[in-house]
C-alpha positions in Angstrom: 131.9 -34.0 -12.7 134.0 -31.9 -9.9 131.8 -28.8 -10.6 128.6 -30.8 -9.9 129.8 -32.5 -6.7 131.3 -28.8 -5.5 127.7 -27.5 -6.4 125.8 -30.5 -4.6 128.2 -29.9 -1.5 127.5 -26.3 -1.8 123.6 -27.3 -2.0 123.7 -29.4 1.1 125.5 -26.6 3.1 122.5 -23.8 2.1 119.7 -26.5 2.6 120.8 -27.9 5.9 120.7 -24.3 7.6 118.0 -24.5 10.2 116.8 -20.8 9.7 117.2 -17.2 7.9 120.3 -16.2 10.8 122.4 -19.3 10.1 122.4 -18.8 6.0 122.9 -14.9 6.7 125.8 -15.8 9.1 127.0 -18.4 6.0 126.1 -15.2 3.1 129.3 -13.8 4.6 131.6 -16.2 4.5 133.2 -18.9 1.9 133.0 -22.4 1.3 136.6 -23.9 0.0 137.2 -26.8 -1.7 140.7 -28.7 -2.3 140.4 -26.5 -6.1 138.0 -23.9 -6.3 136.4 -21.4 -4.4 132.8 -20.8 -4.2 131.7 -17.5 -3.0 128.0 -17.9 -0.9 127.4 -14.7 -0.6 125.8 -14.8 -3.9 122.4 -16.5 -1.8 119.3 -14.1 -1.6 118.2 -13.9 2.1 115.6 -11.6 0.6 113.2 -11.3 -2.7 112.8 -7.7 -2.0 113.6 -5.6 0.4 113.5 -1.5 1.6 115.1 0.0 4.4 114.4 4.0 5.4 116.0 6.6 7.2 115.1 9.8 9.0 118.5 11.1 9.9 121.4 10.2 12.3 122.6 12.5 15.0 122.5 13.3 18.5 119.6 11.1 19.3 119.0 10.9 23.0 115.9 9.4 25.0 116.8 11.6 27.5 115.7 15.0 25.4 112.6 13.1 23.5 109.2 13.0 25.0 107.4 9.7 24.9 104.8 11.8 22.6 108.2 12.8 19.7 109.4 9.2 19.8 105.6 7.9 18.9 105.0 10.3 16.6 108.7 9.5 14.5 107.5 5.7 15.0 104.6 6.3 13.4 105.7 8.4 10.6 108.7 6.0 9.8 106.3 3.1 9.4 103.8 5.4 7.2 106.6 5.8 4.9 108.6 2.1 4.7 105.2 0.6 4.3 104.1 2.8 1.4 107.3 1.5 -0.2 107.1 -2.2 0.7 103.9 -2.2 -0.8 105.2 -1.2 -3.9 107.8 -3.7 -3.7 105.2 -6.5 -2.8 103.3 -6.1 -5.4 105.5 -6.0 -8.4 106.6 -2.1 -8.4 109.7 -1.2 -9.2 112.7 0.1 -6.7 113.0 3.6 -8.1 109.0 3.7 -7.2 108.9 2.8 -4.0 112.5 4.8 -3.1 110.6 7.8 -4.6 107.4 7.4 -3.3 108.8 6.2 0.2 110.8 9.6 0.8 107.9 11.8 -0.5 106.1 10.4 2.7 108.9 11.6 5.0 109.2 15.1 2.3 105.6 15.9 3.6 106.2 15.5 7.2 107.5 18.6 8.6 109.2 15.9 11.6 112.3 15.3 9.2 115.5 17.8 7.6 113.6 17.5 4.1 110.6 18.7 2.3 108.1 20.3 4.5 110.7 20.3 6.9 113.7 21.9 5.7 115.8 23.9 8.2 116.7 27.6 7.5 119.4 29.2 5.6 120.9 32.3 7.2 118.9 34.4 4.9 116.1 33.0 6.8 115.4 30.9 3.4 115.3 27.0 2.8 117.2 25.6 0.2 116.5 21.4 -0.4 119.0 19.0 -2.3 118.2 15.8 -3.3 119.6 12.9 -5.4 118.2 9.0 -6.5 120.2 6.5 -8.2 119.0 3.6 -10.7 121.2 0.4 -9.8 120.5 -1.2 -13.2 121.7 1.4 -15.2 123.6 3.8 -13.0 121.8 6.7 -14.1 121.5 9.1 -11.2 119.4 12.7 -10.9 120.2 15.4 -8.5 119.0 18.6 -7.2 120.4 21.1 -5.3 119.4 24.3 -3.3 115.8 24.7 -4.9 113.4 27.0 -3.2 109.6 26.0 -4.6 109.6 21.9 -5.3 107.4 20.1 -2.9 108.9 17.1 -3.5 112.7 17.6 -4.4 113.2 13.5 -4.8 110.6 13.5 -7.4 112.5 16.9 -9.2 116.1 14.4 -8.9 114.2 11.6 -11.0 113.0 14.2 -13.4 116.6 15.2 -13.8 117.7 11.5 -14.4 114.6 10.8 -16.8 114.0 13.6 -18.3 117.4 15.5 -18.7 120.6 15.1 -20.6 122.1 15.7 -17.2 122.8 14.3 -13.5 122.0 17.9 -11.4 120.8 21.0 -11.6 121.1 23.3 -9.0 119.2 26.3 -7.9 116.6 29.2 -10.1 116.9 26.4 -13.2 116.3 23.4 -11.3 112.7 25.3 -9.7 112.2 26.6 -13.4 112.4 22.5 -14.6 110.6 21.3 -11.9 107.9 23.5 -13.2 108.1 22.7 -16.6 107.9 18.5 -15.6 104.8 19.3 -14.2 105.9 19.0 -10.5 104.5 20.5 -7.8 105.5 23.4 -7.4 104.8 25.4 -3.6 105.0 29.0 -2.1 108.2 29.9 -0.2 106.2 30.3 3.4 105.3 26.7 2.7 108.6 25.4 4.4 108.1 27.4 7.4 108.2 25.4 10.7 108.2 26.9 14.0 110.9 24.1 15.0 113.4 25.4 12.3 113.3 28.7 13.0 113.7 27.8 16.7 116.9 26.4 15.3 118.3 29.0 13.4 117.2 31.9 16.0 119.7 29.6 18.5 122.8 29.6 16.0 122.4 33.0 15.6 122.6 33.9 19.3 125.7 31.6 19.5 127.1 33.2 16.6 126.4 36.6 18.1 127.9 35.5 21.6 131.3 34.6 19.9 131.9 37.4 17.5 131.2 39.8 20.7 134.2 41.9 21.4 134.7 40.2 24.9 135.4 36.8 23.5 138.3 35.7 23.8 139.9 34.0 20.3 139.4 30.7 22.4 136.3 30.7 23.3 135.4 32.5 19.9 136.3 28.7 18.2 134.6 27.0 20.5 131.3 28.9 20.1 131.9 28.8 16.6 131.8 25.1 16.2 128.9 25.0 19.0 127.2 27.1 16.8 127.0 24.5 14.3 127.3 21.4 16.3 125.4 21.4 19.6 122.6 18.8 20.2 119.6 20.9 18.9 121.7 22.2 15.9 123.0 18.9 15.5 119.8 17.1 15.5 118.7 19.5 12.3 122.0 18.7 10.7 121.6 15.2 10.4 117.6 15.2 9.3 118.2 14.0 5.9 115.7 11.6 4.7 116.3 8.7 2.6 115.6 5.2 0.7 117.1 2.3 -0.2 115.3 -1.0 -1.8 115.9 -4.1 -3.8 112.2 -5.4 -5.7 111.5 -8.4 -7.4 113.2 -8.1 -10.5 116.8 -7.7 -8.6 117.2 -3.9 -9.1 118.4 -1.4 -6.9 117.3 2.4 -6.4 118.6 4.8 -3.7 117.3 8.3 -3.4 118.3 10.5 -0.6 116.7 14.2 0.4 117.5 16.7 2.5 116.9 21.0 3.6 121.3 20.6 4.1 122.5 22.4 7.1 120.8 24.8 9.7 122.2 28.6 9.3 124.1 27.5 6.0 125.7 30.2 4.0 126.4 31.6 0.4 124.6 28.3 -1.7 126.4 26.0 0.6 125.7 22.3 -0.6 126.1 19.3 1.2 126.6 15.3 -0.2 123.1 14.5 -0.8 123.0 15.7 -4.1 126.5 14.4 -4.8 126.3 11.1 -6.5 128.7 8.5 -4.9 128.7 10.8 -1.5 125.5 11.3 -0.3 123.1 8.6 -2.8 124.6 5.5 -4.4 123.4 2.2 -6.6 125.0 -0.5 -8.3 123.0 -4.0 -9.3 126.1 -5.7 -8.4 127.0 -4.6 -5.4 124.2 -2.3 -3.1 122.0 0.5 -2.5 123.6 3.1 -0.4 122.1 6.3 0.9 123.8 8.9 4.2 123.1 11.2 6.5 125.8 13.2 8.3 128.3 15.6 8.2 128.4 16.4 4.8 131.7 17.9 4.2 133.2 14.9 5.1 130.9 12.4 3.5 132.0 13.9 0.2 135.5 13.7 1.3 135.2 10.2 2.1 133.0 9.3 -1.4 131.0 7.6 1.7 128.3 5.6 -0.2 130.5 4.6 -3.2 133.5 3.6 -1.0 131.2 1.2 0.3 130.3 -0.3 -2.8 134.2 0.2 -3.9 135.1 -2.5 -0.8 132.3 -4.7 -1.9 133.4 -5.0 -5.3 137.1 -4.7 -5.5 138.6 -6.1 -2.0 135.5 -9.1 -1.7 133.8 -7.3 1.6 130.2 -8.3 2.9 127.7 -5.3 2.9 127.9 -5.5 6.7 131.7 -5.5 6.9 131.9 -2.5 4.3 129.9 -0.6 5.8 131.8 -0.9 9.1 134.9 0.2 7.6 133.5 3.4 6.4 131.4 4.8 9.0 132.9 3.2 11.7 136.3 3.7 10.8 137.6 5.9 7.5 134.8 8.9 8.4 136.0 9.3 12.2 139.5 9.6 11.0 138.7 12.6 8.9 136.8 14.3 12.0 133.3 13.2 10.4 129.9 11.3 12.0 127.2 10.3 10.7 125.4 6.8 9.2 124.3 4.9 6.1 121.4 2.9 5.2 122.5 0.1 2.6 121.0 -3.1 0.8 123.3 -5.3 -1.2 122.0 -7.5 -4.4 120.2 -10.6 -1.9 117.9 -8.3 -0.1 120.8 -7.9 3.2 120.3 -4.7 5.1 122.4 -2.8 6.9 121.9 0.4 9.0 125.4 1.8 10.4 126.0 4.6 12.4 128.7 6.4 14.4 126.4 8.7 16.1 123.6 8.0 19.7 121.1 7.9 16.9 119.7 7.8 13.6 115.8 7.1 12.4 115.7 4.0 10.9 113.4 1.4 9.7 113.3 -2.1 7.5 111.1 -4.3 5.8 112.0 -7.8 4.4 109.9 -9.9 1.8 108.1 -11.5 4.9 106.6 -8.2 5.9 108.6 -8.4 8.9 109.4 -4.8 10.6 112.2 -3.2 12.3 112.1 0.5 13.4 114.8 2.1 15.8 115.8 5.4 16.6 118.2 5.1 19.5 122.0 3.2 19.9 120.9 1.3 22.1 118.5 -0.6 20.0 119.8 -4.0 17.9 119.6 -3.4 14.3 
């Protein structure tokens, strides 16, 4: 009798909210009674739901022309709309998180695919991983030189493999063999990333001259790495996260790693629980940032940790890591995350990151700047 009068008071409360803010504002919170406690953030806002990223960074209107900030616009709703129609029609997460990040693979506007910034060696090297929240199998690549599409080599490896990553000659020798596609090296050639890497190199060069003093040798060193344009190429991971009818999760994350890179370095997008990570009872999480630290930090399990073992809202987890725990260890960057009831969240420490949702109404969000409300 007391457990159907708690559920009919708990059935009132979710009924009586006027609209979709007031029963996301109750999803995070708790309604007690005298005996028990009944935990509402088990309500689904949304049937499905997909959120996308293009990379987080230092995103100023200041240095983007009205035609760049169209043309990411454009290109961010291409590729969420490719997956919410997936969604809406009875597809499968892993489908539309694949499919969605092939759109952004082929673009050369984004730090994956097509796009991929240079190596030292003047080479591209692309790491990708996906994650299936119903089974927690997960696929990864890392540093292949002739896949296209190095989300669709990461679900071969989950589907098609005994393992979670291969890395390198074997993983472009399996892509191959799945009957991916598989492209010529000059295919990766942009003029924008070797822009790029020509400018590290001249900062690199400035502070190994003999003149340099050991001072302004460190500081030119981490410019080299770390200024705006540098920066920008840093942080132009790609990635996916979605929730379809069925209640299943899928992240997938891509990216062409770090501009300048050296001796097979590898970042956390291929690392499962750092850069990619899903769990049907908790969320969908997938970064971009400074990889060293994101693997430190475990960033996109951690927030999936908090969820599940101290009782946090997607929202409030999220926070905590990106806002908090990945600062402290020096680190910036963002996440893109949907828990189990369609809630999205897109976090980021940094004056930008490309970023886009869809909800089961068709309703869309896409941003690009700090200054814009999530």
């Amino acid at each position: 009798m007391k457990k159907g009068l708690y559920f009919l008071c708990l059935c009132l409360v979710v009924f009586g909210c006027k609209n979709e803010e007031e029963l996301k504002a109750l999803s995070n919170s708790r309604l007690a009674t005298n005996d028990t406690l009944v935990d509402v953030q088990d309500i689904k806002i949304n049937q499905f739901s997909i959120v996308i990223h293009g990379g987080a960074g230092n995103i100023l209107r200041e240095n983007m022309s009205a035609e760049d900030e169209t043309a990411y616009k454009l290109k961010l709703e291409e590729a969420i709309r490719v997956g919410y129609n997936i969604l809406k029609n009875g597809g499968t997460s892993l489908d539309a998180v694949e499919q969605t990040i092939n759109v952004m693979e082929d673009s050369p506007l984004f730090n994956a695919g097509k796009g991929a910034v240079f190596t030292n060696a003047g080479t591209n090297e692309l790491d990708a991983s996906i994650m299936d929240g119903k089974t927690l199998n997960a696929g990864a690549s890392a540093g292949t030189r002739t896949v296209k599409n190095p989300i669709s080599l990461a679900r071969a490896v989950m589907e098609n493999s005994p393992h979670v990553m291969l890395a390198g000659n074997g993983a472009d020798v399996f892509a191959k063999e799945q009957g991916l596609e598989i492209v010529d090296t000059t295919y990766f050639y942009t003029e924008k990333g070797l822009k790029s890497l020509k400018r590290v190199k001249e900062y690199e060069k400035k502070s190994s001259s003999a003149k340099a003093t050991d001072e302004s040798k460190e500081a030119d060193n981490k410019t080299a790495f770390y200024d705006a344009t540098i920066k920008n190429s840093k942080f132009g991971t790609v990635g996916c996260v979605a929730l379809d009818k069925y209640g299943n999760l899928a992240a997938g994350t891509s990216t062409g790693g770090m501009t300048n890179k050296r001796w097979g370095r590898v970042g956390d997008v291929p690392i499962i629980g750092a850069g990619t990570y899903a769990n049907n009872n908790t969320c969908a999480v997938s970064s971009t940032g400074w990889g060293e630290f994101f693997i430190r930090a475990m960033v996109a399990h951690d927030i999936s940790a908090l969820m599940d073992y101290k009782g946090l809202s997607l929202e409030e987890a999220a926070k905590e890591v990106i806002q908090k725990k990945v600062p402290e260890l020096g680190g910036d960057g963002g996440i893109i995350a949907v828990d189990k009831n369609g809630n999205m969240v897109m976090e980021f420490n940094t004056t930008g990151m490309f970023r886009a949702t869809m909800n089961d109404k068709g309703e869309l969000y896409i941003g690009i700047f700090n200054d814009q409300e999530n």
